[in-house]
MDAnalysis code that builds the backbone (N, CA, C; Angstrom):
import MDAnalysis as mda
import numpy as np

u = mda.Universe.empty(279, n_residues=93, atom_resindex=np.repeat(np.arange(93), 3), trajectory=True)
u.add_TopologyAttr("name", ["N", "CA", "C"] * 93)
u.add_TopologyAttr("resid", np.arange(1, 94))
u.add_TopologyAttr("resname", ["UNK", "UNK", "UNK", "UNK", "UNK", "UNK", "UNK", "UNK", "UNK", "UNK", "UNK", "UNK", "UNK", "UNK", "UNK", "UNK", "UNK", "UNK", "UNK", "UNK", "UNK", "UNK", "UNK", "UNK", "UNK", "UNK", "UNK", "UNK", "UNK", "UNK", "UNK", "UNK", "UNK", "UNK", "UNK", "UNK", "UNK", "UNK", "UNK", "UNK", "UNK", "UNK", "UNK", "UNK", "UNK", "UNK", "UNK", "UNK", "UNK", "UNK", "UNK", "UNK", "UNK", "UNK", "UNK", "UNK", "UNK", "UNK", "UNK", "UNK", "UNK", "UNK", "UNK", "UNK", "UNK", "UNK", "UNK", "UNK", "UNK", "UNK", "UNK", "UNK", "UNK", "UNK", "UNK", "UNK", "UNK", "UNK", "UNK", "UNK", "UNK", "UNK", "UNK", "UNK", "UNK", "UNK", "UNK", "UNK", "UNK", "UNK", "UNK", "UNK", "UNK"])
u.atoms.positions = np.array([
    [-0.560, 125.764, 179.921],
    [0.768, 125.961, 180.379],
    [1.475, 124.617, 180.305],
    [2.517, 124.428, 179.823],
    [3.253, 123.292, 179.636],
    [4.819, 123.221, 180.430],
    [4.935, 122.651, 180.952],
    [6.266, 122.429, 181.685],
    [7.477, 122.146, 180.791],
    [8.646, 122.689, 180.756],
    [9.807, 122.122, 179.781],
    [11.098, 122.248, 180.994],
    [12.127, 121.189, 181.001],
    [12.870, 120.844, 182.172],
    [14.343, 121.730, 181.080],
    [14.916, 122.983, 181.227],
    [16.156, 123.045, 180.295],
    [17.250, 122.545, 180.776],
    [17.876, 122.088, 180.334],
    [19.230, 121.576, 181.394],
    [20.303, 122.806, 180.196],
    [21.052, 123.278, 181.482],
    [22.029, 124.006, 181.224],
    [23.491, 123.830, 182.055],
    [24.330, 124.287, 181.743],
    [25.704, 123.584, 182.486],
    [25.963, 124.801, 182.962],
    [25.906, 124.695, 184.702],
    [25.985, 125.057, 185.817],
    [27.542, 126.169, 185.881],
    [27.244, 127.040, 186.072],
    [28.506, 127.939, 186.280],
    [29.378, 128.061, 187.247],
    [30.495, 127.448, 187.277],
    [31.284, 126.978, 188.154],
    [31.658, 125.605, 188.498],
    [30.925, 124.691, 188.985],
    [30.345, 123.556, 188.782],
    [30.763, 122.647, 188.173],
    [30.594, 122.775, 187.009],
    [31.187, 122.070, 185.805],
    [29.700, 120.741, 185.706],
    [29.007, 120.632, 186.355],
    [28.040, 119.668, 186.101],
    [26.576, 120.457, 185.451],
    [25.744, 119.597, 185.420],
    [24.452, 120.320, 184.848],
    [23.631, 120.474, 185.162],
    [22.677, 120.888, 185.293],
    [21.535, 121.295, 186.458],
    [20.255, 121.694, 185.583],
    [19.030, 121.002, 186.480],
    [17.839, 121.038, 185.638],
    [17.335, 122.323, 186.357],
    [16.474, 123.001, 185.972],
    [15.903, 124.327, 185.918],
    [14.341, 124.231, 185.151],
    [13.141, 124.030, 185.970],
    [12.138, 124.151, 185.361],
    [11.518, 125.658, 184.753],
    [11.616, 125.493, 183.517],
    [10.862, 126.562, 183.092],
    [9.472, 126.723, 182.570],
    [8.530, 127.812, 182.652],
    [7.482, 127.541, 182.542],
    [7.405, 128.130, 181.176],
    [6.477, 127.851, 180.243],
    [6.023, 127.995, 178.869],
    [4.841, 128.674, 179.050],
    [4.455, 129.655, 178.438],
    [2.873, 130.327, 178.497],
    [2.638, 129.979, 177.065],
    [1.579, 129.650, 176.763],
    [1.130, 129.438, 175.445],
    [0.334, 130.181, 175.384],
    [-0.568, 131.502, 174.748],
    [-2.151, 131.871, 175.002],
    [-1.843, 132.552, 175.656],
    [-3.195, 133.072, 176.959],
    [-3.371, 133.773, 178.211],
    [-3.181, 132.777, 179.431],
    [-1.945, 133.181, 179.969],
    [-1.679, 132.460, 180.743],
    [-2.737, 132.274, 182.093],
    [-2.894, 131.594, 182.603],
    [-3.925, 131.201, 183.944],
    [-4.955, 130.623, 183.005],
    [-5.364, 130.273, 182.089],
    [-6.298, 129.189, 181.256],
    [-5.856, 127.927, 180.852],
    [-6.263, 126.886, 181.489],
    [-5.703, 125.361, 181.156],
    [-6.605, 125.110, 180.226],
    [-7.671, 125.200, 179.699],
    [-8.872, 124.538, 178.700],
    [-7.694, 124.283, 177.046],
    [-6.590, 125.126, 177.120],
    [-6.153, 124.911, 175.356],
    [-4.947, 123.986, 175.997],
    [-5.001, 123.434, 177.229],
    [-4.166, 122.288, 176.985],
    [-5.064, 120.893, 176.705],
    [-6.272, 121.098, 176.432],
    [-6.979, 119.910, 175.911],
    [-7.112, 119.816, 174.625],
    [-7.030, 118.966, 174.234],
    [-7.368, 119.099, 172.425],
    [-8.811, 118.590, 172.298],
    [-9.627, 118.593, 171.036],
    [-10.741, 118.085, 170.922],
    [-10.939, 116.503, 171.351],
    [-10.189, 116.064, 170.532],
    [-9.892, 114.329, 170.336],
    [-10.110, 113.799, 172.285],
    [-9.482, 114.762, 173.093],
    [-9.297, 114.546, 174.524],
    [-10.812, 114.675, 175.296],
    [-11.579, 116.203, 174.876],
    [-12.577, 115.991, 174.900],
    [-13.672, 115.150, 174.870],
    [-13.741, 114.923, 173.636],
    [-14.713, 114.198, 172.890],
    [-14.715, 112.945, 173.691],
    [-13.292, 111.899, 174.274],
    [-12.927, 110.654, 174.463],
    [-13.422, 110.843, 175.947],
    [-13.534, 111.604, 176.289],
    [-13.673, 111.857, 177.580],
    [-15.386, 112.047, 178.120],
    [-15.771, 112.793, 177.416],
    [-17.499, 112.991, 177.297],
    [-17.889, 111.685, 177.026],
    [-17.423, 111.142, 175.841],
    [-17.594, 109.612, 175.351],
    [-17.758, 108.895, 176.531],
    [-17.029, 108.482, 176.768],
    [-16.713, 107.435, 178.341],
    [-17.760, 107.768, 179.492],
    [-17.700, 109.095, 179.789],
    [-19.122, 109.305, 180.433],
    [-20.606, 109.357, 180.564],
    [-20.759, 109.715, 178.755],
    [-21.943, 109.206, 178.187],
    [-22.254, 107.294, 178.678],
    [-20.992, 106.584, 178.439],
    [-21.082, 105.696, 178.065],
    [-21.670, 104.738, 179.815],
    [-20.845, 105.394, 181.011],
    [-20.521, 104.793, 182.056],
    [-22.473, 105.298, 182.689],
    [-23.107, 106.194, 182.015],
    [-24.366, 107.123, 182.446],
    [-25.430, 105.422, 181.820],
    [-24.864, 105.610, 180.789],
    [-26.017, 104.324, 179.936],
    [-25.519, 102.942, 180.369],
    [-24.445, 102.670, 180.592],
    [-24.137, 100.966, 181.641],
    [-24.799, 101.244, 183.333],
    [-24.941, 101.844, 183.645],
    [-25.651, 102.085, 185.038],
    [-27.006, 102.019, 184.902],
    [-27.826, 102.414, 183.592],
    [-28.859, 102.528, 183.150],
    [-29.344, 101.588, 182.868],
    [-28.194, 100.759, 181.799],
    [-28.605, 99.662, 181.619],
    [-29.004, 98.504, 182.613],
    [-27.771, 98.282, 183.440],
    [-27.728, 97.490, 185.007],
    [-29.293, 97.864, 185.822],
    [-29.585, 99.113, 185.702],
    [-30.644, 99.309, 187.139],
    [-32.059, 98.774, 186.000],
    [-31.974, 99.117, 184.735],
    [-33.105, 98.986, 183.936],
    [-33.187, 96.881, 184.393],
    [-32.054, 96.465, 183.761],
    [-32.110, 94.582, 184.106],
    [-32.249, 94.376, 185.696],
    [-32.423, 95.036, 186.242],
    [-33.037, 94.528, 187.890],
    [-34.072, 95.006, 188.223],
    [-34.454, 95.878, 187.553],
    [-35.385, 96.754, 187.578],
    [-37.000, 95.812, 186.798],
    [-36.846, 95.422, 186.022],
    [-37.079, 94.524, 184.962],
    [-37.903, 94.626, 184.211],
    [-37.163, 95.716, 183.159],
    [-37.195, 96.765, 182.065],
    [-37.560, 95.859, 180.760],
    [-37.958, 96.228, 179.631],
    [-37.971, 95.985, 178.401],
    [-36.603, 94.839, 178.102],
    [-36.796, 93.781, 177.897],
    [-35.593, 93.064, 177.279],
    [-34.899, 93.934, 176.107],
    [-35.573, 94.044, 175.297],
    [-34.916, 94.706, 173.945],
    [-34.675, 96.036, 174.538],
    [-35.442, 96.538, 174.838],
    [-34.501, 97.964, 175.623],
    [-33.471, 98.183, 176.531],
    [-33.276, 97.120, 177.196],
    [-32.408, 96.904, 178.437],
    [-31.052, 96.615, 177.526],
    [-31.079, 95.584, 176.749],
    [-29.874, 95.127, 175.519],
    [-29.627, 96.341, 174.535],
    [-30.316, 97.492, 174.503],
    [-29.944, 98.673, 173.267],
    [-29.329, 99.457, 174.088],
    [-29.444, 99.235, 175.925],
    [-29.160, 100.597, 176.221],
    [-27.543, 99.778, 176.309],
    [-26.773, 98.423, 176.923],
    [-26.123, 98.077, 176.928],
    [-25.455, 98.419, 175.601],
    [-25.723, 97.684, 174.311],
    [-25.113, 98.224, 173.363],
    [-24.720, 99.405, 172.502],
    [-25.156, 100.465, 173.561],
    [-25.122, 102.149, 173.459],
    [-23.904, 102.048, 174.284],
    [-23.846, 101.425, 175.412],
    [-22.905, 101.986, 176.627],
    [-21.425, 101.488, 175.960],
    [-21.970, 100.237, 175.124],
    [-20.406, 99.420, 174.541],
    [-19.737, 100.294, 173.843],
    [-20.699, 101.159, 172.465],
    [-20.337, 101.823, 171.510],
    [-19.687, 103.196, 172.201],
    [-20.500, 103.421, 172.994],
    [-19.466, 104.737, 173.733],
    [-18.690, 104.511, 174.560],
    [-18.167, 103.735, 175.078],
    [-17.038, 103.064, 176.162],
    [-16.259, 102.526, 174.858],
    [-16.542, 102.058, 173.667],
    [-15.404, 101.255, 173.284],
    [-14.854, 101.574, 172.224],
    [-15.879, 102.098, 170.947],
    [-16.030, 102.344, 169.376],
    [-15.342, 103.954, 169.160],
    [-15.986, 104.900, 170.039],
    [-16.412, 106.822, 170.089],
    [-14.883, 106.576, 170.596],
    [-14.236, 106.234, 171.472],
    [-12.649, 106.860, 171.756],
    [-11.947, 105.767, 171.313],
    [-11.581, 104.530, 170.517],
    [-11.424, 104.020, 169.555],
    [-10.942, 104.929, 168.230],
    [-12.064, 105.330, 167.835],
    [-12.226, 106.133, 166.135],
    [-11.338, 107.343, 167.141],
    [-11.788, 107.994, 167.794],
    [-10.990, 109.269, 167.946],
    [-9.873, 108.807, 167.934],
    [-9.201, 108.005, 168.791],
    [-7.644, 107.917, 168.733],
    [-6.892, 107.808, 167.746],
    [-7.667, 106.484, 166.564],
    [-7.601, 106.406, 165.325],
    [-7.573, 107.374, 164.458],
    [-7.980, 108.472, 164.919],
    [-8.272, 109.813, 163.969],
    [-7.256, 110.265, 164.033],
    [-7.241, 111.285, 165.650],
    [-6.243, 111.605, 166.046],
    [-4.889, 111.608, 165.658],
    [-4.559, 110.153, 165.443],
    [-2.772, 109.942, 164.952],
    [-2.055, 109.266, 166.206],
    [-2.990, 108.761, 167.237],
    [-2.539, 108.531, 168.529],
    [-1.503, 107.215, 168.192],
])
């Protein structure tokens, strides 16, 4: 559902007056097709990403594999920084 503000000139009045109207796109009462993929994807991304920097952090106090502790970091970079990067880039953002 998308919001559109019409402005129309007020009867009597002589001024103009906003009037929200609502837009149904689809079946109305479903918000999921106001997401696009690109929104998705950037979004899963970031969470993947914030799951493997926590991982990484508890793995380095923890005191995990050096080389594993640094792959999981550079997993968390690529999905926090690269994965919604390229999407936006895709996108047309």
């Amino acid at each position: 559902m998308t919001f559109a503000w019409r402005t129309e000139l007020s009867s009597g009045r002589g001024g103009w007056k906003g009037r929200p109207d609502v837009e149904h796109r689809g079946r109305p009462g479903r918000i999921h097709h106001m997401l696009d993929m690109s929104v998705i994807v950037t979004i899963g991304s970031v969470c993947i990403g914030f799951v493997l920097m926590v991982t990484a952090a508890s793995g380095a106090r923890g005191g995990w594999n050096r080389v594993g502790v640094i792959a999981l970091f550079v997993a968390a970079l690529c999905f926090l920084t690269v994965v919604p990067l390229a999407v936006a880039l895709t996108a047309g953002v």
